[in-house]
Backbone bond lengths (Angstrom), bond angles and torsions (degrees), N, CA, C in turn:
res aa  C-N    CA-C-N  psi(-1)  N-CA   C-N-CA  omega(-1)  CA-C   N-CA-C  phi
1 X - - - 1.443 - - 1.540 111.17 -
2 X 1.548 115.32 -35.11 1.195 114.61 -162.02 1.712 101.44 -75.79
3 X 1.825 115.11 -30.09 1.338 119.60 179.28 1.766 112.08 -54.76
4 X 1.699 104.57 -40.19 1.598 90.24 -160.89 1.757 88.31 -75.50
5 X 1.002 151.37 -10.03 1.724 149.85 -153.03 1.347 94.87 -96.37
6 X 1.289 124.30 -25.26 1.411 147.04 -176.59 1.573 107.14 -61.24
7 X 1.745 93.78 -97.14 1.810 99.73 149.67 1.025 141.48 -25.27
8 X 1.604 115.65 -39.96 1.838 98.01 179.00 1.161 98.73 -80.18
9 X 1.501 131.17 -42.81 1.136 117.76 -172.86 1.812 125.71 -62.12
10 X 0.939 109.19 -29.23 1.387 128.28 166.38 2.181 107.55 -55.83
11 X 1.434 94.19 -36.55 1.685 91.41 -170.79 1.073 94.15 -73.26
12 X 1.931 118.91 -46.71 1.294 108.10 -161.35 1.405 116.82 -76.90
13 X 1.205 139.29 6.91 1.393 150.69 159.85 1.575 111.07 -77.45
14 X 1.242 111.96 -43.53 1.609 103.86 176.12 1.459 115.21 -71.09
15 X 1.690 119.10 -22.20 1.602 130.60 -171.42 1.234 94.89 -79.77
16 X 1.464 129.63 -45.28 1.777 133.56 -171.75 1.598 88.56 -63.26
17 X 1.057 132.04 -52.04 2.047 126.52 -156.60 1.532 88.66 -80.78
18 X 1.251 103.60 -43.33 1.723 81.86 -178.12 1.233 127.72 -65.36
19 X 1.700 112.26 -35.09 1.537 104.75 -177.83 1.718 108.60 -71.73
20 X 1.426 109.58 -12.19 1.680 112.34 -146.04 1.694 74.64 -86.11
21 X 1.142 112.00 -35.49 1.965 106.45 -164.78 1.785 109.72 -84.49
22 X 1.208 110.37 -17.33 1.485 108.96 -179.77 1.781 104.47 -97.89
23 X 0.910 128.89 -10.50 1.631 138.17 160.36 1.713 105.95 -66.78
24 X 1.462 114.89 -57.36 1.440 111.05 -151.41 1.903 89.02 -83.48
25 X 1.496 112.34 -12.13 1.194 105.53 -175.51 1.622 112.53 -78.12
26 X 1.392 120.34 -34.05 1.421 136.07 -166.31 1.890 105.79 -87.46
27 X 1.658 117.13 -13.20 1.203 118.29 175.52 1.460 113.49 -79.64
28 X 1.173 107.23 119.76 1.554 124.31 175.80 1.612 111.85 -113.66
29 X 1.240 98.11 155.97 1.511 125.68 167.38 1.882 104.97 -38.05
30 X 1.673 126.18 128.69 1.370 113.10 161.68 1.773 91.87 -91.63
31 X 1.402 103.86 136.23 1.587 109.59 163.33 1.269 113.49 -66.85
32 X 1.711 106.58 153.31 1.395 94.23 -146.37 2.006 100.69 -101.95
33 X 1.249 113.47 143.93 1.706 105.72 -162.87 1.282 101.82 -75.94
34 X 1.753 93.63 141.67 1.360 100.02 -171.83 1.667 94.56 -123.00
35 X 1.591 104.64 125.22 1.494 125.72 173.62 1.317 133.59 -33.23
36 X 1.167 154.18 81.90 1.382 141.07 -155.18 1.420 113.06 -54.72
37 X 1.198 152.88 173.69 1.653 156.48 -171.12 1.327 100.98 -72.39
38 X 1.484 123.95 123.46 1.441 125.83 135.00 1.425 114.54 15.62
39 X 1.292 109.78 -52.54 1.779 119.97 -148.26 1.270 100.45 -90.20
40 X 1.374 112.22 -64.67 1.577 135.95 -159.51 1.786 104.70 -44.50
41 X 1.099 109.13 137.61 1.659 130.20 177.92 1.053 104.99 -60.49
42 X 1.740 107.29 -62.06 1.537 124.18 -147.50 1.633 134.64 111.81
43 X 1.682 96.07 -7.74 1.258 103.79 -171.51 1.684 108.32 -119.43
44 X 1.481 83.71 62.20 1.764 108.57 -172.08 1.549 105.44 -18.94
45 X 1.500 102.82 -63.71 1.746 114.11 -153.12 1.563 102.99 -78.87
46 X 1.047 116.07 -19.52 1.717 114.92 171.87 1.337 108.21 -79.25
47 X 1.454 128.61 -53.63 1.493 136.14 157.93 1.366 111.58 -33.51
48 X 1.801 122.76 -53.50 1.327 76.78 -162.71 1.887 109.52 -109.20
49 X 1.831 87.09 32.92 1.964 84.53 177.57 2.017 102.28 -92.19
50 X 1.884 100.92 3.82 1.363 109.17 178.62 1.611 113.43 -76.93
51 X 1.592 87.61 -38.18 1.649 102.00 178.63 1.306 106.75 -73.54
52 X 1.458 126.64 -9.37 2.103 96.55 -177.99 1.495 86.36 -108.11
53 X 1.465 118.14 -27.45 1.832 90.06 163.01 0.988 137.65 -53.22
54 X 1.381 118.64 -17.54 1.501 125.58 173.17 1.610 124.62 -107.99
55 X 1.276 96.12 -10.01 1.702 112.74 158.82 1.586 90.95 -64.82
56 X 2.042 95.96 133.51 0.957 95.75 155.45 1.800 136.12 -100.30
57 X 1.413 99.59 21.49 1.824 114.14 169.45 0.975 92.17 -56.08
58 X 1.444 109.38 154.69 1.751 130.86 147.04 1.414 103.99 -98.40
59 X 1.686 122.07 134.82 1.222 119.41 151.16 1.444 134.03 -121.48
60 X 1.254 92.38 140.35 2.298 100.38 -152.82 1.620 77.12 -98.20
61 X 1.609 70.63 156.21 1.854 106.85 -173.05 2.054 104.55 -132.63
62 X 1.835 99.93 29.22 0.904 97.06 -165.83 1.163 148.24 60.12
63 X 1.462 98.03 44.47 1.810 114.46 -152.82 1.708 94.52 -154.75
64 X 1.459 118.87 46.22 1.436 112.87 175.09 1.379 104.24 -94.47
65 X 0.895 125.52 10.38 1.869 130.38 165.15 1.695 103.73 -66.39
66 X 1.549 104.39 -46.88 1.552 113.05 162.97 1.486 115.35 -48.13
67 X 1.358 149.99 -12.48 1.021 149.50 174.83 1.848 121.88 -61.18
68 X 1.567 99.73 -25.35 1.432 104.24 -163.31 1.959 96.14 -92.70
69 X 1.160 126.83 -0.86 1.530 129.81 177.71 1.868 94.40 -100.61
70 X 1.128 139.33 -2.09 1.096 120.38 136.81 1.549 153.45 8.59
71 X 1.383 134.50 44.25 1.112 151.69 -145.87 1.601 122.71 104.82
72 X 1.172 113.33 -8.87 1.536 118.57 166.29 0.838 125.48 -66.18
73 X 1.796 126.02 125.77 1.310 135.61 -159.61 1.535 83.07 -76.12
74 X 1.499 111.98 160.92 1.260 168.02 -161.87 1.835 111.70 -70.04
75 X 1.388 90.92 -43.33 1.426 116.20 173.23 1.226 144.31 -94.22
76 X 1.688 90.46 -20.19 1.982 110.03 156.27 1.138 154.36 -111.88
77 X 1.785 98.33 37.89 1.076 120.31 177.08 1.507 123.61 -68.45
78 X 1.318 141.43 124.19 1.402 127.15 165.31 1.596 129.20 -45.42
79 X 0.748 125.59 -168.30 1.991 151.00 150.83 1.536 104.26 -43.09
80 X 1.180 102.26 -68.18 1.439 118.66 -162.46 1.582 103.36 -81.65
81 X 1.314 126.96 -47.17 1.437 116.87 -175.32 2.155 114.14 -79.36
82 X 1.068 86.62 -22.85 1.158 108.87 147.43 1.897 137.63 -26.81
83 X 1.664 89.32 -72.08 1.287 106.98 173.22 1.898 111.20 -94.01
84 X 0.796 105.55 -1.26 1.629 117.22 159.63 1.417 103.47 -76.02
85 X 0.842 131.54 -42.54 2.126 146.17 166.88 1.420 97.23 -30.60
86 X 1.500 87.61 -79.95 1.772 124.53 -161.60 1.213 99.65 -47.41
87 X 1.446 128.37 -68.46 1.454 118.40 -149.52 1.396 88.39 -82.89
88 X 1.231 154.94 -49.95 1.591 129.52 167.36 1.195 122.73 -35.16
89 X 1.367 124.36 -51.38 1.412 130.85 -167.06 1.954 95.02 -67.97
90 X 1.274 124.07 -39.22 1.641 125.77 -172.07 1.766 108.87 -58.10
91 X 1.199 102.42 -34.03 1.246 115.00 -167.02 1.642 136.03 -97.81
92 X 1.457 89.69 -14.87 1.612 97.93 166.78 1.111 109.97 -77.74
93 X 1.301 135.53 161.79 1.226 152.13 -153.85 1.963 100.95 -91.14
94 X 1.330 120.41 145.63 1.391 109.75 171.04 1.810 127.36 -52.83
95 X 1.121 104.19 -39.84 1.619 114.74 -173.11 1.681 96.20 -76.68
96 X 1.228 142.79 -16.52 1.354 149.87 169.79 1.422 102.22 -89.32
97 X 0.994 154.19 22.79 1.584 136.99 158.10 1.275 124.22 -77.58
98 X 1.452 107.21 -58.33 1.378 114.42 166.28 1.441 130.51 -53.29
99 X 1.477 118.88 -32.41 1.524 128.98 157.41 1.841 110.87 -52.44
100 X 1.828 101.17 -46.10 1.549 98.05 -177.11 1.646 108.43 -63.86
101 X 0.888 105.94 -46.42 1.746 114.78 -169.90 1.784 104.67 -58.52
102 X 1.076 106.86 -27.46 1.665 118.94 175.45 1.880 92.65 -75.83
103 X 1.107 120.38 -71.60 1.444 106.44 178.37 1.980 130.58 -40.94
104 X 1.633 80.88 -38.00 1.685 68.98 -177.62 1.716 109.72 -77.21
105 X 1.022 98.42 -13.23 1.518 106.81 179.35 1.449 104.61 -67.24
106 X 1.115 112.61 -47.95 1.870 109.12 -162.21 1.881 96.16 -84.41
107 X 1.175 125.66 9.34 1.517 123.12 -156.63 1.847 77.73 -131.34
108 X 1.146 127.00 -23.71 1.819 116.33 174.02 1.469 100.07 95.25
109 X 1.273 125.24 -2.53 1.181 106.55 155.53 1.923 158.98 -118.48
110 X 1.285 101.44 134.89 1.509 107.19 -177.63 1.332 130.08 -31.49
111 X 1.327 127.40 121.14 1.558 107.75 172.64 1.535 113.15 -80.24
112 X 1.224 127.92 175.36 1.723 102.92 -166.13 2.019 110.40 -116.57
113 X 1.103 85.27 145.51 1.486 94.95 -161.11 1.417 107.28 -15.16
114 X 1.804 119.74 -74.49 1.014 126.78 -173.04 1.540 131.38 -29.37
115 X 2.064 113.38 -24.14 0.910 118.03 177.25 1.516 111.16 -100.70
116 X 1.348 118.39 2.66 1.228 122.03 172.45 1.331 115.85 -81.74
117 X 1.600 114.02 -32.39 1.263 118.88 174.47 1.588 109.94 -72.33
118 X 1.337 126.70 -38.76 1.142 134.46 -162.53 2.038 98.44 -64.91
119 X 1.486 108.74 -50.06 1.388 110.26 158.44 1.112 132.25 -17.35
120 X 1.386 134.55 -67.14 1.068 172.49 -108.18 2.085 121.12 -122.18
């Protein structure tokens, strides 16, 4: 009798070191919070699609062939200049649209109706 009183107590001493050693092993450092600016809103991604509108860089998406529709209304685009739009616009990446649409803007040009609707 006195052996099994022995054993449990013996297990339950190895279960206490084990849990006590796999706890102090899994405790890590909290990183320590760092304050955002005085200035800053919070609305990072709206802020900073304010800043490349007002940057005056242009940034190409490999689409300076688009340069020569330059002042062309919106509505008189052909077939063909058209699909010069399209297959640029298909191929940029989703998180890049809104950056492209900021370029054609700062470069004067319209995207053309048909692809505005297609947007939409």
């Amino acid at each position: 009798m006195i052996y099994i009183v022995i054993s449990i107590i013996g297990l339950l001493v190895i279960v206490a070191l084990f849990t006590y050693s796999s706890k102090s092993k899994t405790k890590t450092e909290e990183p320590p919070v760092v304050a955002p600016p005085a200035d800053c809103c919070g609305a990072h991604a709206i802020c900073e699609k304010g800043l490349k509108k007002i940057d005056e860089k242009i940034e190409y998406f490999d689409d300076e062939e688009l340069d020569q529709y330059r002042g062309i209304p919106s509505d008189s685009f052909d077939d063909q200049q058209i699909d010069q739009f399209r297959e640029i616009l298909y191929t940029i990446r989703p998180e890049e649209l809104s950056d492209w649409f900021i370029s054609l803007e700062k470069r004067g040009i319209e995207l053309p109706d048909v692809l505005k609707q297609e947007l939409n």
